[in-house]
N, C-alpha and C positions, 0 to 999 in steps of 0.2 A: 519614521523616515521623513525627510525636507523632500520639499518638491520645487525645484529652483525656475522660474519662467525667467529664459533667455529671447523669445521669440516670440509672441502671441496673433501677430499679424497673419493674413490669407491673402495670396496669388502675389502679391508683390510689396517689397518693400515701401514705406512712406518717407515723407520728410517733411517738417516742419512744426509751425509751435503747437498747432490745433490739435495733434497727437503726441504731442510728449509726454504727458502721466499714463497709456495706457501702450505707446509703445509706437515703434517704427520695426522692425524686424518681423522676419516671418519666422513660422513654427521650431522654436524646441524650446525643449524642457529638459531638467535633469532631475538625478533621484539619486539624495545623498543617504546617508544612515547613520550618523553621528549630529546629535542636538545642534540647531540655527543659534548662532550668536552674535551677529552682525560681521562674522566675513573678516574683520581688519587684523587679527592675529594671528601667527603660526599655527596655534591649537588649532583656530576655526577651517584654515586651509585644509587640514587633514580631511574637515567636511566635504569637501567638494566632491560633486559627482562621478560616480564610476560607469552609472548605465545613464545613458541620455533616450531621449527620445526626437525622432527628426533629427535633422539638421540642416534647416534654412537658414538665411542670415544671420538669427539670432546665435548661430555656431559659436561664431567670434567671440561673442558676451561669456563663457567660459572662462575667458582670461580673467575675469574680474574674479574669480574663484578658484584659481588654480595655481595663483601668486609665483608667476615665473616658472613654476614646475612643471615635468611635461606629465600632456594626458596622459592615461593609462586606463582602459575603459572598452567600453562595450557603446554604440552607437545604432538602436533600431529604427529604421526608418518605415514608416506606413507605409508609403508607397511615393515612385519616382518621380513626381513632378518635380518642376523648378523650386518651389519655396520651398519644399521640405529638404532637397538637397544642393542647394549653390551654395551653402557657407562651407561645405568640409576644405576647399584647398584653402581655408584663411584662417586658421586656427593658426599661429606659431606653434604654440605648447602641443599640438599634436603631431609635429616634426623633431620636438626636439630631441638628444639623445636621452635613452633612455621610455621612449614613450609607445606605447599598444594602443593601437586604434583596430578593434575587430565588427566590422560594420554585418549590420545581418539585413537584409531586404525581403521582401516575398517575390519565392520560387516562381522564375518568370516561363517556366514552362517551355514552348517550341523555340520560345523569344531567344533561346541561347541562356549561356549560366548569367549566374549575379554579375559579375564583373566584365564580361561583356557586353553585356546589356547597358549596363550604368557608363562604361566608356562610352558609349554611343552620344553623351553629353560631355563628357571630360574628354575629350581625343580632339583635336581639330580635323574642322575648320572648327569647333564649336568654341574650344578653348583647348590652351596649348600644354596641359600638363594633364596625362590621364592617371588615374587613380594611383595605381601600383608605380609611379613613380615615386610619389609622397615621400618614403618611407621606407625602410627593408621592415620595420611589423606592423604594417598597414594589412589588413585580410578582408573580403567582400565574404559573402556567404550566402548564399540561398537559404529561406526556410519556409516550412510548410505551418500548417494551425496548428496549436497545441500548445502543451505547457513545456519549459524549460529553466534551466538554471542559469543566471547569468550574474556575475559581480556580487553575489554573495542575495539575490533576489529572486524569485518565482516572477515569469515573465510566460504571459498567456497571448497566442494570439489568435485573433480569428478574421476570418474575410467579412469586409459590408460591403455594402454598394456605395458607388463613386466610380464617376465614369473618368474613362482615359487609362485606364492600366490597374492590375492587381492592389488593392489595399487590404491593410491590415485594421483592423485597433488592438490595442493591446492594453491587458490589464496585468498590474506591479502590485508585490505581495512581499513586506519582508516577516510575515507570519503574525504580525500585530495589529497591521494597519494596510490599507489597499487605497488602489488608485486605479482609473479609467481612463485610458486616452484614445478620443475616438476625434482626431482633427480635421478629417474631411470626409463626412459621410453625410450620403445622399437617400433617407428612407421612403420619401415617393417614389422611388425604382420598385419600390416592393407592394406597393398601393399606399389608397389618400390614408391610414390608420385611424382610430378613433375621433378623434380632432382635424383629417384633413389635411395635416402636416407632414404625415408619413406614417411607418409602419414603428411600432415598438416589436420589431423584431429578435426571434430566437439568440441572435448573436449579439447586438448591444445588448440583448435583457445577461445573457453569461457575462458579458464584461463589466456590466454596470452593476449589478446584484450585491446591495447590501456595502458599495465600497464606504469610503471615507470621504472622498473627493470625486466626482466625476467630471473630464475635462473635454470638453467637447464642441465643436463646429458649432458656430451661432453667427455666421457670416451675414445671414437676411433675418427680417421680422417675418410675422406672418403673412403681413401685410405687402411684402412686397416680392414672396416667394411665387406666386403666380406668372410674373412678370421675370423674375430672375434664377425661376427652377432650374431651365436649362445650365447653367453652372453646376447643378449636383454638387449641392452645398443643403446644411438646414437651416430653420430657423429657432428663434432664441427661445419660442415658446415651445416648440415639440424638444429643448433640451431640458424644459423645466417637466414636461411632462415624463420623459423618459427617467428621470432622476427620481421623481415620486414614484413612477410605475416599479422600478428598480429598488426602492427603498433605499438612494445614497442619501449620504447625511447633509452633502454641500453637492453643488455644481459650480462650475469655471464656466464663462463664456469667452470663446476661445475662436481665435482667426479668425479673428474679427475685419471684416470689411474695409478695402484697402482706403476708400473713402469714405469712411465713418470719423467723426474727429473725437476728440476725450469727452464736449458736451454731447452729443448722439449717443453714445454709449451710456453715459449718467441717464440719460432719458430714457431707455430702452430697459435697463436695470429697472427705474422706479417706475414705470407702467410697469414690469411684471407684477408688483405687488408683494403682497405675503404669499406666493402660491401652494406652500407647505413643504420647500426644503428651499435650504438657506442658499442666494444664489449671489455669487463674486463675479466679477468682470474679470480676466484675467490681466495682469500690466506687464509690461518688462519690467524686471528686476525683482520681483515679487517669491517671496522664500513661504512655503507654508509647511506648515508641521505638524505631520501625522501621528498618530489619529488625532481629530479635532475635540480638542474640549472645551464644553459651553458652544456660545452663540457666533462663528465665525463672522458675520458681521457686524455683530457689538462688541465682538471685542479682536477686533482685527488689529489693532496694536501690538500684541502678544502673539497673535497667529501668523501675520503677515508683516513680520519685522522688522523690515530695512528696504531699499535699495539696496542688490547686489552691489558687496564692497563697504556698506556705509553704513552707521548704525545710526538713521536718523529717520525721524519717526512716516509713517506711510501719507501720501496727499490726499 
């Protein structure tokens, strides 16, 4: 399966040059299941994703893969803050005739159903268009932990900690090749864990266990998670550890700090070092292709092969 990053930002979008190779949007991702081949042909649209993950600003970036056509898709969200949900009313293609958007959330419990809850940001005074108007096959959905079927993928979720509302991570399986996404999770809630960073807990260790890809929160250093814990966010070294304790073959560093620019990030990468699984920065536009074979950062050429849309080589 491709794993397409449309988003990779955390708490708010960016702008300017100091972040252009690794991105200005916040969280999503998609999960296609037909071979990456740079996007610019009919064949390759057929690629485009069916299940997304999130959908904060990077929603919109969809377009670049879905070549005029409308979505038709499945849409799970971790949990309802702003960056993971302000891009759904700006997608076109997921209005147009012809298109299914079935959005699944976590079960908000007394808080009222999915689609009440999540109007409570789409309704004004907040904004002027609430969800169910979209659309006549727009659907909200509540859901509980566990595994299910969705757009032709195994789709597991489970609760972590991260304060301000229910979240999820969830782990994607099309029976060959797996993937981890845990975008905002806070494991000092659970204590300091072996390293002080947090806990390698029961539930990233089920999502992370043996994937292909692990995609995850690496918003602060270690260095500076004392001082910026209260966010309940992690840092870039307890995602390297969690990936070795889990046995993934790669990690993403993911939602990434809204004020980190492309050099901070290169810098943050190469102090981690060799730590014993192979670790990526996450970028927008960025296609990776499961399961990895060889050395994903030596030969990220091959792995990570365009600019969504563009079939020209990676920065």
């Amino acid at each position: 399966m491709n794993v397409f990053f449309f988003g990779c930002r955390g708490s708010t979008p960016v702008s300017g040059d100091e972040y252009r190779r690794y991105g200005t949007a916040t969280s999503c991702i998609g999960i296609g299941t037909v071979a990456a081949a740079g996007y610019a042909d009919a064949a390759a649209r057929k690629a485009a994703p069916r299940l997304v993950l999130d959908a904060g600003t990077g929603f919109i970036n969809l377009e670049r893969v879905l070549g005029g056509e409308p979505f038709r898709g499945s849409v799970c969200i971790t949990h309802l803050h702003w960056d993971h949900t302000h891009g759904l009313p700006f997608l076109r293609e997921a209005c147009l005739q012809g298109h299914r958007v079935d959005i699944y959330v976590p079960g908000q419990g007394s808080l009222g159903d999915a689609e009440t809850v999540m109007n409570r940001a789409f309704s004004p005074p907040h904004f002027p268009v609430p969800i169910g108007t979209l659309g006549e096959s727009w659907s909200v959905s509540g859901i509980e932990p566990g595994t299910r079927e969705l757009e032709g993928l195994s789709i597991r979720a489970e609760e972590i900690p991260h304060k301000g509302g229910r979240t999820f991570g969830y782990r994607v399986s099309d029976g060959t090749s797996s993937l981890a996404y845990l975008p905002d999770h806070e494991p000092c809630a659970l204590g300091a864990g072996p390293e002080g960073l947090g806990e390698y807990h029961p539930a990233a260790l089920a999502l992370a266990t043996g994937v292909d890809l692990l995609v995850h929160d690496a918003q602060h250093t270690a260095a500076e998670l004392h001082a910026l814990g209260f966010m309940s966010h992690s840092a870039a070294e307890y995602v390297v550890g969690l990936g070795v304790a889990a046995g993934a073959k790669a990690v993403a560093l993911f939602h990434h700090d809204p004020h980190r620019t492309d050099a901070q990030i290169d810098e943050i990468v190469a102090q981690l070092g060799d730590p014993g699984v192979q670790v990526i920065a996450a970028r927008e536009g960025m296609v990776i292709s499961l399961p990895l074979v060889g050395d994903a950062r030596a030969d990220a050429s091959a792995v990570v092969p365009a600019r969504i849309g563009r079939a020209v080589p990676p920065p």
